[in-house]
C-alpha positions in Angstrom: 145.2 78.2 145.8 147.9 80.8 145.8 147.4 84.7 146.6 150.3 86.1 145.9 152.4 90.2 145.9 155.5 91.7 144.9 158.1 92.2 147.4 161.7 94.3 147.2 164.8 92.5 148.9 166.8 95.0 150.7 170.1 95.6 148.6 168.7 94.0 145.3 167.0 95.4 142.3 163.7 94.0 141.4 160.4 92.1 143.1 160.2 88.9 143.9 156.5 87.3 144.6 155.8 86.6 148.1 153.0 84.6 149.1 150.1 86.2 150.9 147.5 83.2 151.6 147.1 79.9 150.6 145.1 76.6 150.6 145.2 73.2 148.9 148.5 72.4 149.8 151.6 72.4 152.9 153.2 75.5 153.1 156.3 74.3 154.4 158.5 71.3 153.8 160.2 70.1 157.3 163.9 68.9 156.4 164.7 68.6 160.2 166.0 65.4 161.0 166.8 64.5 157.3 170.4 64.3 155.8 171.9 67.3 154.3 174.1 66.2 150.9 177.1 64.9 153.2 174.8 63.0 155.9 174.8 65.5 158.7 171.7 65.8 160.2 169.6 68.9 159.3 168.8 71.1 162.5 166.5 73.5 161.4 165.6 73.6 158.2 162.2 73.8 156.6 161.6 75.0 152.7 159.0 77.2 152.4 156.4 76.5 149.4 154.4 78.9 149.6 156.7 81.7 148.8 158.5 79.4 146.5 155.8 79.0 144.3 154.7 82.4 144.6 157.9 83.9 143.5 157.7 81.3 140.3 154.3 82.4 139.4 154.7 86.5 140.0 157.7 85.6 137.3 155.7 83.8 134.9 152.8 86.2 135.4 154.7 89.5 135.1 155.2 92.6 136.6 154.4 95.0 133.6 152.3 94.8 131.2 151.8 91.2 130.3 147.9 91.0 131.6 148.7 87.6 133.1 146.3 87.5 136.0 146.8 84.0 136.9 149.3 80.7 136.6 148.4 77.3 137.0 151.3 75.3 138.7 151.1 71.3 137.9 153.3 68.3 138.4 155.2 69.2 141.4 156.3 66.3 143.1 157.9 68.2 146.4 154.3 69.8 147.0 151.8 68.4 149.5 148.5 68.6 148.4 146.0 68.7 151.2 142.2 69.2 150.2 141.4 71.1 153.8 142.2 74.8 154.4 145.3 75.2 156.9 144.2 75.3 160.5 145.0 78.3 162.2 148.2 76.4 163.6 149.1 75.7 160.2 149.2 79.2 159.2 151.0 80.6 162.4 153.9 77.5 160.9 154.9 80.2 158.5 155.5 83.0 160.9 159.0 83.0 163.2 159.2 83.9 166.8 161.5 87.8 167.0 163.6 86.1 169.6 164.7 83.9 166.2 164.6 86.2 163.3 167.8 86.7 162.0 166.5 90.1 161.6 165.6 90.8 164.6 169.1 93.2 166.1 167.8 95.3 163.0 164.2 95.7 164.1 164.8 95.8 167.8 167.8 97.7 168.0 166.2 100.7 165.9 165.2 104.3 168.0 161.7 104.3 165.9 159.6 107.0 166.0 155.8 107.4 165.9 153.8 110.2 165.0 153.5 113.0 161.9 156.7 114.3 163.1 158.9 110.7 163.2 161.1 112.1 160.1 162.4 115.0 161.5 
């Protein structure tokens, strides 16, 4: 099971689906440890599923008016089926520390504001 949204990229046109919650299957496939293409070992690398096949099935679904409310994904040989809901350490597998977001100097290095006046 897949519960999925649309999601803007900053600097692109368009939505992509992004996974909100899932079951059924592992979210993430670990590559650490594994060859890349030219045999180096893979440091840090982990595909995520989840918003993989979300963003497959938001496409196939549609964003207008198509009246596509669901998409059934079968015969997927790099998915991980798993009959028990993640574990709450599971879940947390998806999220990344701020200390390692690549995004983080964006978020952290902001003067945010708070409060009805925080556009002025």
């Amino acid at each position: 099971m897949l519960i999925t949204d649309s999601k803007t990229t900053p600097l692109r046109l368009g939505t992509t689906g992004v996974s909100l919650a899932y079951a059924g299957f592992s979210a993430l496939n670990n590559y650490i440890g594994e060859p890349d293409l030219f045999g180096r070992e893979l440091k840090v690398t982990k595909a995520n599923v989840a918003d993989g096949l979300a963003a497959s099935s938001v496409l196939v679904m549609g964003e207008g008016s198509e009246q596509t409310p669901l998409a059934l994904i079968t015969d997927i040989p790099f998915v991980h089926f798993d009959p028990e809901a993640p574990t709450p350490e599971e879940s947390k597998e998806l999220r990344i520390p701020l200390t390692l977001d690549i995004y983080a100097p964006l978020i952290t290095g902001a003067s945010w504001k708070k409060g009805k006046n925080a556009r002025k």
